[in-house]
Phi, psi and omega in degrees: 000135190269162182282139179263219175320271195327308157353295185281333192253016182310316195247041212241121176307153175290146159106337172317105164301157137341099153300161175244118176331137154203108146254135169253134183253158164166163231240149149251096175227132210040194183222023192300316199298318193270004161328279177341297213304310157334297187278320177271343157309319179268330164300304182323316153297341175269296193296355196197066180276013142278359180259131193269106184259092157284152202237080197260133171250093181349247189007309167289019176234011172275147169289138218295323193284326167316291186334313206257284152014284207275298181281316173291330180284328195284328200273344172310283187286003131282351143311301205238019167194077179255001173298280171338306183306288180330341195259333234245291155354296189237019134283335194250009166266175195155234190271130173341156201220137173268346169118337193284184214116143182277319210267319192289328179281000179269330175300321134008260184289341152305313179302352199326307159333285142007268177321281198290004191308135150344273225279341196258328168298324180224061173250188207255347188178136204226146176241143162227172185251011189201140194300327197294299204282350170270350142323297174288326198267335191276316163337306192279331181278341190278338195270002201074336169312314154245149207248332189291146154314108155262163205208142170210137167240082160314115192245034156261164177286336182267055203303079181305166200262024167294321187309279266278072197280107173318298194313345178280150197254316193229150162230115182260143157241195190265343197193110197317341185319276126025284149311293154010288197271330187269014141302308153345286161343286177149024158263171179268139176336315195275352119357290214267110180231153172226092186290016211047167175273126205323131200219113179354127093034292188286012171262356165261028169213038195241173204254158189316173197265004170268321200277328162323277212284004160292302175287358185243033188051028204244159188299157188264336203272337190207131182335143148239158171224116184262128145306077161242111198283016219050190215286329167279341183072034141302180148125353178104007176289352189280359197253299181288343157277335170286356217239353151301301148327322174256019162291001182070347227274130171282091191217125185254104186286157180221119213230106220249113157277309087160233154327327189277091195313291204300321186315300191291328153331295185287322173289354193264322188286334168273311185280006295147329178263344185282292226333274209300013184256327187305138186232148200300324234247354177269218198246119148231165173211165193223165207214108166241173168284208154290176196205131167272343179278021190284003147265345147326291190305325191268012193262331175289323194272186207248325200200153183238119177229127192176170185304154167270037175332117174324311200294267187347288193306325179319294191294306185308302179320309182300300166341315192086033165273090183296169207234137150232126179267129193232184178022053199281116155315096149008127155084212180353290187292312161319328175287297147343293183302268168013279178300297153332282165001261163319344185259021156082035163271309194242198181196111150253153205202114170279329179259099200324324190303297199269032158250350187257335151353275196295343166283304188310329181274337181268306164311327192257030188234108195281330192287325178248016130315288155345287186280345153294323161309323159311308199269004192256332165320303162278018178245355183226166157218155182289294207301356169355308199260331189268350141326271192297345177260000157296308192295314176315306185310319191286335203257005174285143173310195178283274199337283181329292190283353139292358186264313158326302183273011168089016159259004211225027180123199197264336129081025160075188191292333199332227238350196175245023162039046168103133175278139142258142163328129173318312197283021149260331181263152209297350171295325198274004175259022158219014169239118204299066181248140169231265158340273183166000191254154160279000000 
């Protein structure tokens, strides 16, 4: 039951507006979702700096065995069965879902929490970045239970149709492309908008690629190229940089780990065995961990070789940075890869050696860098997250939403009392992110 009016004003002096509600809901299952979530919390605070924006992280409102269930069986079986995942993917996308099913009712009733959470009862509009929770929720705005404007912000390049919920008010996507498919489906046009997928901020304010690579020390002189495996530092990369290094190619690799300590060992120990071979006119390279700069770094490289993560491709694209794509999770990511692709921005090459081949050839090839620059520059925008919280922002009545933005009175206790920086806030220091992706 959403909370009503009266509720909401008990303990409110007479004549006190409302502050106005933005709960964002979302999974930490990778970290692509709370990447979004992340991000669009802070346009959201920029742009409606009377509006009280909440931050739930789905799960924790979950029973400890859903938890070990959803998240630990998923990451389990795309590690030792991505063959499966992948078969699981693409049977069950198709048509928009009305919720029914044995699985959105075991999701249900695990979520209850979640559904009766205070903030979500009385709030004015609730958005989520992950598919579990916009399942459940969109099931309660289709039952009347919930009463706020819901909004999903799909954060693949693909809307499988686990995103396509009749119940949802806005389908935010990555594209027209995008857009496309979830009409297709069976949502309604006028549903669907594609703002792209929610994204740092700071890649629409990030700086040329000479003044990047001044400030991060990186040579001026010679293609660069970054390594990211996400957020765990997978993806096959410890294979495509050495095989970059021994390309003889005048090229400066940036080799991103992000958490995986052992991975950044074994790359600090090749590159530390290259040195005495190095030559000025030959391959170097550099090894980082985790890193809060990754729009600096892609505002600096010439090429991104990495997993095909919604996020991840998202922030390259907005860069303008064409992708050699590698190693793709069965399902999502193939779906992703795929589609890039084709739109001549990127290239996938599944066997990691021969994506670091092919990037040493492709930075030192200028005519077809270029025209891969071209095409992946249209395929993304920076402006993503100030985008999609406009769109959020759009399902408030009008009064509300000038009372968000600090056009309509004092809008109450709400706002955010000053943005903090992504790379401050405390969700983002214990979450294994680089890209965005897990």
């Amino acid at each position: 039951m959403q909370a009503t009016d009266a509720e909401r004003t008990e303990l409110k002096p007479a004549g006190t507006k409302l502050p106005v509600r933005i709960v964002i809901c979302t999974a930490d299952v990778g970290c692509g979702h709370t990447r979004a979530a992340l991000a669009l919390r802070t346009a959201l605070q920029t742009a409606a700096p009377q509006a009280e924006v909440t931050l739930i992280e789905a799960l924790d409102a979950a029973p400890g065995w859903f938890n070990t269930v959803y998240r630990d069986g998923y990451l389990r079986l795309i590690h030792h069965a991505p063959r499966i995942a992948g078969w699981m993917y693409d049977a069950t996308d198709g048509k928009a879902s009305t919720g029914g099913g044995l699985a959105p009712a075991l999701e249900r009733r695990a979520m209850r929490n979640l559904v009766s959470h205070p903030a979500v009862r009385g709030a004015d509009v609730v958005v989520c970045t992950h598919f579990l929770c916009a399942r459940v929720l969109a099931k309660c705005r289709m039952a009347g239970t919930l009463t706020a404007p819901l909004v999903v912000a799909v954060t693949d390049q693909h809307p499988h149709a686990v995103w396509l919920n009749k119940g949802a008010d806005r389908l935010l996507v990555a594209s027209p492309a995008a857009q496309a498919v979830a009409i297709a489906a069976g949502i309604l046009p006028l549903r669907v908008v594609p703002t792209g997928i929610p994204i740092d901020s700071r890649f629409a304010a990030a700086p040329d690629r000479q003044t990047a690579r001044r400030e991060l020390g990186l040579p001026g002189d010679r293609p660069v190229v970054l390594f990211s495996g996400g957020g765990l530092g997978l993806g096959g990369i410890e294979p495509a940089v050495q095989a970059l290094m021994a390309s003889g190619r005048r090229v400066h690799a940036v080799a991103v780990t992000a958490r995986n300590a052992e991975l950044r060992g074994r790359l600090q120990r090749l590159v530390r065995a290259a040195d005495p071979q190095r030559t000025e006119d030959g391959p170097s390279c550099e090894v980082l961990g985790f890193t809060n700069r990754m729009p600096e770094y892609l505002a600096a490289a010439d090429l991104l070789v990495g997993k095909p993560g919604g996020l991840t491709t998202a922030e390259a694209a907005a860069a303008g940075v064409p992708m050699v794509l590698v190693r793709p999770i069965p399902g999502q990511e193939e779906r992703n890869a795929a589609l890039l692709a084709a739109q001549g921005g990127s290239v996938l090459e599944r066997d990691p050696a021969r994506a670091g081949q092919l990037a040493a050839e492709l930075v030192t090839d200028a005519a077809k860098l270029q025209a891969m620059r071209m095409c992946v520059r249209g395929m993304g925008r920076a402006d993503s997250a100030a985008v999609a919280a406009a769109a959020v922002l759009s399902m408030l009545p009008p009064a509300k939403e000038e009372q968000a933005r600090g056009k309509g009175g004092s809008g109450g206790a709400g706002g955010s009392g000053g943005v903090l920086p992504l790379e401050q806030d405390p969700h983002v220091k214990d979450l294994p992110c680089v890209c965005g992706e897990g």
